[in-house]
DSSP file (Angstrom, degrees, kcal/mol; ACC not computed):
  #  RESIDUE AA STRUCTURE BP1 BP2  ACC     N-H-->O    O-->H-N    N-H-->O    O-->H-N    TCO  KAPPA ALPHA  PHI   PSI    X-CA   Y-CA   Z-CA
    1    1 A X              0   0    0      0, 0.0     2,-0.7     0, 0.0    53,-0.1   0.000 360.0 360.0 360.0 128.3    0.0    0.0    0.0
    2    2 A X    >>  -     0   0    0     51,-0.2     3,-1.4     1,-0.1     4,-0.9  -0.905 360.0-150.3-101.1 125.8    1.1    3.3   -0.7
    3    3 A X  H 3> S+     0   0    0     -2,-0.7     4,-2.3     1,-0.2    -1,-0.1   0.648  94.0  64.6 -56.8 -29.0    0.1    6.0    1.8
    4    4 A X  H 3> S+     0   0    0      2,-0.2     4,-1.3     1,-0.2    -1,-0.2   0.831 111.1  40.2 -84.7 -33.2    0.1    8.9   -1.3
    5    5 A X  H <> S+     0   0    0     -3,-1.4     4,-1.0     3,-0.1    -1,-0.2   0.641 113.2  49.5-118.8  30.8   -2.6    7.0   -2.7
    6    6 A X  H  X S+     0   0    0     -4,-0.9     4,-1.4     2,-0.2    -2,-0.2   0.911 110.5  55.0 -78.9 -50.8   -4.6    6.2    0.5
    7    7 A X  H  X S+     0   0    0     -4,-2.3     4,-1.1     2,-0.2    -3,-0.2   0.916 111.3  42.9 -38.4 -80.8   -4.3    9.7    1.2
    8    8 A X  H  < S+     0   0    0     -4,-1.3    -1,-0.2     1,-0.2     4,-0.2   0.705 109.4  57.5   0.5 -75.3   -5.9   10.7   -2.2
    9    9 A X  H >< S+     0   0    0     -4,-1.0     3,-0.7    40,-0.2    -1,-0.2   0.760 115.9  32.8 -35.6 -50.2   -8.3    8.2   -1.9
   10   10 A X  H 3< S+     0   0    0     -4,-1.4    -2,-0.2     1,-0.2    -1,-0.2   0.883  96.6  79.1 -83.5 -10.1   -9.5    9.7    1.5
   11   11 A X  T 3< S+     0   0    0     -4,-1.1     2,-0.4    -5,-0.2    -1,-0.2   0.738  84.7  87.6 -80.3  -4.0   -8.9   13.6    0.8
   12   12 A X    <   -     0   0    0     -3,-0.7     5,-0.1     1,-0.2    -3,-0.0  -0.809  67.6-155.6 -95.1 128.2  -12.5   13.0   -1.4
   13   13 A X  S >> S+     0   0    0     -2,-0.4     3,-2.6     2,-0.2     4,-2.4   0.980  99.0  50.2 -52.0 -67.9  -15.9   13.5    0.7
   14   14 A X  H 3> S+     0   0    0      1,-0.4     4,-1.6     2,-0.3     5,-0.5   0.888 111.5  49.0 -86.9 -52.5  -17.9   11.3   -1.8
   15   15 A X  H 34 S+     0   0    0      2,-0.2    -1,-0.4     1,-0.2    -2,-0.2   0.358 110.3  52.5 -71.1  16.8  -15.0    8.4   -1.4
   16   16 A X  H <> S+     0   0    0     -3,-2.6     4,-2.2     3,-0.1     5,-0.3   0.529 112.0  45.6-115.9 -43.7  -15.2    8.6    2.4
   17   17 A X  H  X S+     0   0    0     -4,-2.4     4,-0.6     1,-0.2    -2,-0.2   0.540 104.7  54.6-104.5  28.8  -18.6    8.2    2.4
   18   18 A X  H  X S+     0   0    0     -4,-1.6     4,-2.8    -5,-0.2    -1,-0.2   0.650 110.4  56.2 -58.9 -50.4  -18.8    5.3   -0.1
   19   19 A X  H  > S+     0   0    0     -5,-0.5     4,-0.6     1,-0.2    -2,-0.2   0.942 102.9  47.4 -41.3 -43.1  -16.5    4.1    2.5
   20   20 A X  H >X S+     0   0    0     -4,-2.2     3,-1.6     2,-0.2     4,-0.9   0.950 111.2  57.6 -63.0 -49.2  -19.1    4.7    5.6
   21   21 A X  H >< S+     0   0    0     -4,-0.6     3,-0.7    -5,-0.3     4,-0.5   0.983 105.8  50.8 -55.8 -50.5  -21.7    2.8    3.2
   22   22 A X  H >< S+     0   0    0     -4,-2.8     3,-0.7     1,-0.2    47,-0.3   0.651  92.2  68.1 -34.0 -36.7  -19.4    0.0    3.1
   23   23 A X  H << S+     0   0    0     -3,-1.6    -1,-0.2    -4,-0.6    -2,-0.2   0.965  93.9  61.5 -64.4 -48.5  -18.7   -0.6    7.0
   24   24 A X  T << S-     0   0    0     -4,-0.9    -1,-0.3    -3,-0.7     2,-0.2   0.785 127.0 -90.9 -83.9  -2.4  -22.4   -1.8    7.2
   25   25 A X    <   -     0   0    0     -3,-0.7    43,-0.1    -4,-0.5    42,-0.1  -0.564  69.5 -13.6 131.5 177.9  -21.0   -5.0    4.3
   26   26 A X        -     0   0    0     -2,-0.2     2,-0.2     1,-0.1    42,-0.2   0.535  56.9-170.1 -68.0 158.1  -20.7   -5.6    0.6
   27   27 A X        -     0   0    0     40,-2.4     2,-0.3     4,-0.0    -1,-0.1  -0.768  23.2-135.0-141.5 176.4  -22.5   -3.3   -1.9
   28   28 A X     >  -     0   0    0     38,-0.3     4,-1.7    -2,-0.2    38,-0.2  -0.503  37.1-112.8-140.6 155.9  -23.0   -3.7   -5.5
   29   29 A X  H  > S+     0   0    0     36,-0.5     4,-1.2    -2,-0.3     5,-0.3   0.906 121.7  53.8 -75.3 -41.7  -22.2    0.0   -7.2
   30   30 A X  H >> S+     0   0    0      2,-0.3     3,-3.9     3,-0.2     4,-2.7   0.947 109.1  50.0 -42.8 -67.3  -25.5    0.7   -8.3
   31   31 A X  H 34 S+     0   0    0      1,-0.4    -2,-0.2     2,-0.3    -1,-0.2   0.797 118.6  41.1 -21.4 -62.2  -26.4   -0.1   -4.4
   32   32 A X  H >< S+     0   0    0     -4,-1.7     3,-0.7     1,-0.2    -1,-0.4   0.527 109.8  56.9 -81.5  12.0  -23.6    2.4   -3.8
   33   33 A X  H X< S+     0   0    0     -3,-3.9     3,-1.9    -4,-1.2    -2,-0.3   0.741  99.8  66.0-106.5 -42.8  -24.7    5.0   -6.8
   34   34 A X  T 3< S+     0   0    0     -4,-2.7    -1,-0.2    -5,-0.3    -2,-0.2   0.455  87.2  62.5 -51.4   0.2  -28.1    5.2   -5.0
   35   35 A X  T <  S+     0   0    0     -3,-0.7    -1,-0.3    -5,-0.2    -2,-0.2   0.478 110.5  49.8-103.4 -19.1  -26.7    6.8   -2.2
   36   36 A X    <   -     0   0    0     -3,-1.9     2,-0.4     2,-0.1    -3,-0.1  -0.341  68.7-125.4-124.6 168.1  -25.8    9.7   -4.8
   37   37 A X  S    S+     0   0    0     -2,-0.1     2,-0.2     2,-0.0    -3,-0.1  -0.605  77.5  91.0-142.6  81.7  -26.6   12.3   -7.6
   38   38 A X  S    S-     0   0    0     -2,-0.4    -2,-0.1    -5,-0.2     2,-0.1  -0.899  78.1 -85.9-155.3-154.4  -24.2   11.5   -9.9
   39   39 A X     >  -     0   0    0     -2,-0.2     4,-2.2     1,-0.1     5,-0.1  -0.410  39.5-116.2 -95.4 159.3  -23.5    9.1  -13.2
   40   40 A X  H  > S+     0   0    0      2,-0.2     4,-0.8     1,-0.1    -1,-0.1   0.635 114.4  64.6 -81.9  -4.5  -22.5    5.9  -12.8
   41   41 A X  H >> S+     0   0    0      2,-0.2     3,-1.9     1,-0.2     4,-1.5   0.995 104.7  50.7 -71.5 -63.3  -19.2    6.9  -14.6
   42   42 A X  H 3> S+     0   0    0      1,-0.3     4,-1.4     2,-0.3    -2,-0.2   0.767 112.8  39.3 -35.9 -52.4  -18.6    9.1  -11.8
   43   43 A X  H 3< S+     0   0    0     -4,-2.2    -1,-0.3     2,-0.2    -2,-0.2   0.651 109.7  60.7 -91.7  10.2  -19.2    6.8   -9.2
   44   44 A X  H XX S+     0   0    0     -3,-1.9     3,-2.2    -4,-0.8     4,-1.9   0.961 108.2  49.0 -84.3 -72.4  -17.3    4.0  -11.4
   45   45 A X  H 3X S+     0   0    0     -4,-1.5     2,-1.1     1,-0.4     4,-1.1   0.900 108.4  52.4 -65.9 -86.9  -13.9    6.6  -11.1
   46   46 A X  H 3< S+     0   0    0     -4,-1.4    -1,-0.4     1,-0.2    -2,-0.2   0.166 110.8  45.8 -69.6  11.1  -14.3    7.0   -7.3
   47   47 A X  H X> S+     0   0    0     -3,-2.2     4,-2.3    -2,-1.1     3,-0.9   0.657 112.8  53.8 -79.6 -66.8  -14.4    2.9   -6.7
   48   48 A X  H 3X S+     0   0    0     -4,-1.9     4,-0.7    -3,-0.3    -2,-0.2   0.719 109.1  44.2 -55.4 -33.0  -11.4    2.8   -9.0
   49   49 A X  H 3X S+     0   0    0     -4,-1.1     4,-1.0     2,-0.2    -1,-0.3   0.908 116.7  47.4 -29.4 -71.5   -9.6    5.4   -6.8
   50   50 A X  H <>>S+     0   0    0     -3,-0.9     4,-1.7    -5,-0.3     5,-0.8   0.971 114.7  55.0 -61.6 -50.8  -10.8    3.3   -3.4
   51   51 A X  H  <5S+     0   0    0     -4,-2.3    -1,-0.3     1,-0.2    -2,-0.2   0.745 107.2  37.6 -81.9  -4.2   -9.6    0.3   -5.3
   52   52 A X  H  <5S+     0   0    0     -4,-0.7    -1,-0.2    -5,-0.3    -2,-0.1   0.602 110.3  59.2-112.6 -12.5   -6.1    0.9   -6.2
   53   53 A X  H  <5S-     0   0    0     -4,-1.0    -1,-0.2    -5,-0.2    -2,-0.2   0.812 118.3-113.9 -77.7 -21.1   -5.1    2.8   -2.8
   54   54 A X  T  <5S+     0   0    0     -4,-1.7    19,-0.3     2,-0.2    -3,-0.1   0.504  84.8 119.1  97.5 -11.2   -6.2   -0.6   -1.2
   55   55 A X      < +     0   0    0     -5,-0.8     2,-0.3    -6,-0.2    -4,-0.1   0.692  65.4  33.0-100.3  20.1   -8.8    0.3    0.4
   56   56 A X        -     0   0    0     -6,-0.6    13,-0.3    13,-0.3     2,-0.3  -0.993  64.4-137.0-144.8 134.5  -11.9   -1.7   -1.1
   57   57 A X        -     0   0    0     11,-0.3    11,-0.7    -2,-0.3     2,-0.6  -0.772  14.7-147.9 -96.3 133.8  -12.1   -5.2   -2.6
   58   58 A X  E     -A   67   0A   0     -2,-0.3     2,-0.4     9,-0.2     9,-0.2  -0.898  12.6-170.2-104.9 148.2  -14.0   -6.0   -5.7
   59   59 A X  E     -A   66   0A   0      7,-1.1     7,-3.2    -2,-0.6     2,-0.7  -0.848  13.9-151.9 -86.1 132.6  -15.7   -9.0   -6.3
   60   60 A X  E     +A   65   0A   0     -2,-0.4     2,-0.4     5,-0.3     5,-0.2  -0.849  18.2 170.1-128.0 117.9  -17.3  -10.3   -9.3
   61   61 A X  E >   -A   64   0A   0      3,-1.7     3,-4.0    -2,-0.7     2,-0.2  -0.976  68.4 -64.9-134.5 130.3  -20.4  -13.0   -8.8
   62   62 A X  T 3  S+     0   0    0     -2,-0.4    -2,-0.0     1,-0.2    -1,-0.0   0.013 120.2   1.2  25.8 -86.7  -21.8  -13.4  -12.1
   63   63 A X  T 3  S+     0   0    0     -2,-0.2    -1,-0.2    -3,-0.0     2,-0.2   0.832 123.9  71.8 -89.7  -4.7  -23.4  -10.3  -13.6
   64   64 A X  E <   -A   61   0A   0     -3,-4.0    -3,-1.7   -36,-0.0     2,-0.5  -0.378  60.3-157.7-101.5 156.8  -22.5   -8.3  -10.6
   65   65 A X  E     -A   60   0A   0     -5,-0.2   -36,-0.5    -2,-0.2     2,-0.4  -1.000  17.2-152.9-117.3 122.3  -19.6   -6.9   -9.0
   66   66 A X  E     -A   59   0A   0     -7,-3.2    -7,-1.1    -2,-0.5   -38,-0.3  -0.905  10.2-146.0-130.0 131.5  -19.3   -6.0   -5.3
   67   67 A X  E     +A   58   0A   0     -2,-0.4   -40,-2.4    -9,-0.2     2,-0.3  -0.150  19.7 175.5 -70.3 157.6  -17.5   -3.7   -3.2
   68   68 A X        -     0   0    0    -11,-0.7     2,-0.8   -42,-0.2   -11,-0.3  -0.869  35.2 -99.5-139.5-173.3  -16.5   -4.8    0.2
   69   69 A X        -     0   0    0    -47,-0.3     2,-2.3    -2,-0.3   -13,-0.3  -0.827  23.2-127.3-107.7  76.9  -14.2   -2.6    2.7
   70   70 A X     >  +     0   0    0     -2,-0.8     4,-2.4     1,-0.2     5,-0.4   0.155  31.5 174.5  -0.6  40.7  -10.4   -3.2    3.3
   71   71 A X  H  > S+     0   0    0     -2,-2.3     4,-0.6     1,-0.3    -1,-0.2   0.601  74.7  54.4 -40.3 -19.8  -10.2   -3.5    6.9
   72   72 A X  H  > S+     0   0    0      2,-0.2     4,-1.8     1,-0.2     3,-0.3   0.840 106.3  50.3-104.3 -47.1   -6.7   -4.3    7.0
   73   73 A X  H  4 S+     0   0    0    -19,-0.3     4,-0.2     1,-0.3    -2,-0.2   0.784 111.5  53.1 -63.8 -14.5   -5.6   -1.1    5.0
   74   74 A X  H  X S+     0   0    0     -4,-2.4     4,-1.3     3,-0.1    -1,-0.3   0.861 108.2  47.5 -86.9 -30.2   -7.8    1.0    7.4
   75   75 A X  H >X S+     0   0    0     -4,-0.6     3,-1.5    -5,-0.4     4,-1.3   0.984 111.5  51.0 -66.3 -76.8   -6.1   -0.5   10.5
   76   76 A X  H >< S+     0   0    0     -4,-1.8     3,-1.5     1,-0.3     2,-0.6   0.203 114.1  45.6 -43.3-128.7   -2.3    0.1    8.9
   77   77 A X  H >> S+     0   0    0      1,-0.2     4,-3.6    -4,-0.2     3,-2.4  -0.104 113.4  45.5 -43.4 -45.5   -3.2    3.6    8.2
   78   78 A X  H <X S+     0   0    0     -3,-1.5     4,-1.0    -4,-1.3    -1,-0.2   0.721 115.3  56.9 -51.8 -39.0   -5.0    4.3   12.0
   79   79 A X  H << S+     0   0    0     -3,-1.5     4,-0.4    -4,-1.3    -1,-0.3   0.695 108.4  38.2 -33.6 -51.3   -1.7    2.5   13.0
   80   80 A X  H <> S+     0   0    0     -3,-2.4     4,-1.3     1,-0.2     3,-0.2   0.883 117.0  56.9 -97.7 -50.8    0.8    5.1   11.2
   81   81 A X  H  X S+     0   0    0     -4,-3.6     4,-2.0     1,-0.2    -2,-0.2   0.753 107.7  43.9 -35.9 -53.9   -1.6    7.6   12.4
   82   82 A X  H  X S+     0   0    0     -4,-1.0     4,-1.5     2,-0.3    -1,-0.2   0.770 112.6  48.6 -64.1 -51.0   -1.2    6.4   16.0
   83   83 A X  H  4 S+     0   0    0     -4,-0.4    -1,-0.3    -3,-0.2    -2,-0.2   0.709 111.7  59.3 -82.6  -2.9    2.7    6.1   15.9
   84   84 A X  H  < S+     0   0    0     -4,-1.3    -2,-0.3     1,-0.2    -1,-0.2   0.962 104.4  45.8 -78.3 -71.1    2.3    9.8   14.3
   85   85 A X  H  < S-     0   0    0     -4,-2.0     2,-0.7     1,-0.2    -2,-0.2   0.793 100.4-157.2 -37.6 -33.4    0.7   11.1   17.1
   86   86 A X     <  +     0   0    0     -4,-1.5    -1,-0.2     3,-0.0     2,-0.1  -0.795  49.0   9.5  92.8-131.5    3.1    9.6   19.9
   87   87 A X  S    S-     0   0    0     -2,-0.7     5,-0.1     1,-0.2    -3,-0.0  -0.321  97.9 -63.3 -96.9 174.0    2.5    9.1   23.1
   88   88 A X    >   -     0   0    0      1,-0.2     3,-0.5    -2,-0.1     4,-0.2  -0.092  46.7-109.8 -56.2 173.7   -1.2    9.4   24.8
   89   89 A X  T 3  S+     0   0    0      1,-0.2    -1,-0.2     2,-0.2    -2,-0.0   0.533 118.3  70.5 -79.6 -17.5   -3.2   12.8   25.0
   90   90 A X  T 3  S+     0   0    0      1,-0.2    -1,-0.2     3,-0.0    -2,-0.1   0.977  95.5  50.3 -70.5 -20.9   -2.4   12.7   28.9
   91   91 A X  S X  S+     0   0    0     -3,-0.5     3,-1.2     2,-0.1    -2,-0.2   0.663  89.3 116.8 -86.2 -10.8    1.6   13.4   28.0
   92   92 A X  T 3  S-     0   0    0      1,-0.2    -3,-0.1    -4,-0.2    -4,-0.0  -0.233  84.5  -7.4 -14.8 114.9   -0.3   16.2   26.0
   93   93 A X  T 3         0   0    0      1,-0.2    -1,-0.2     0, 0.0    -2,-0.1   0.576 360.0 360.0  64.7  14.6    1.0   19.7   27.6
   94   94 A X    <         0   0    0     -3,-1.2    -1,-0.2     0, 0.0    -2,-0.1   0.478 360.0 360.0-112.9 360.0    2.8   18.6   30.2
């Protein structure tokens, strides 16, 4: 995974919350294009985004394709985040 295009990937509203749609389990893109008011090219370009930072798997069962949510790539980043921050918010300010 590269962080420059996880970053990318997250720095878009509409790709964080295909991501939210996701947590609750696998989606179809029409599923996730119903959430929206835009083309399905549009939301076709923001999966392809999600998918090539790593953080969403597609699946293809017959005619359909379906997204599911990269858990592992959300942990590593929440991870780098973590070790970014330092130590707890109580050694905050002191």
């Amino acid at each position: 995974m590269g962080f420059a295009e996880t970053f990318k990937a997250l720095s878009d509203s509409v790709r964080r919350d295909i991501l939210m749609l996701l947590r609750e389990g696998r989606m179809s893109a029409g599923e996730i294009g119903s959430h929206f008011d835009m083309t399905g090219a549009t939301i076709s370009y923001h999966l392809n985004i999600l998918k090539k930072a790593g953080l969403i798997f597609e699946t293809k069962e017959k005619n359909y394709i379906y997204y599911t949510l990269n858990t592992s790539v959300v942990e590593e980043v929440m991870l780098w985040l973590s070790e970014l921050k330092g130590g707890s918010s109580d050694d905050q300010g002191e």
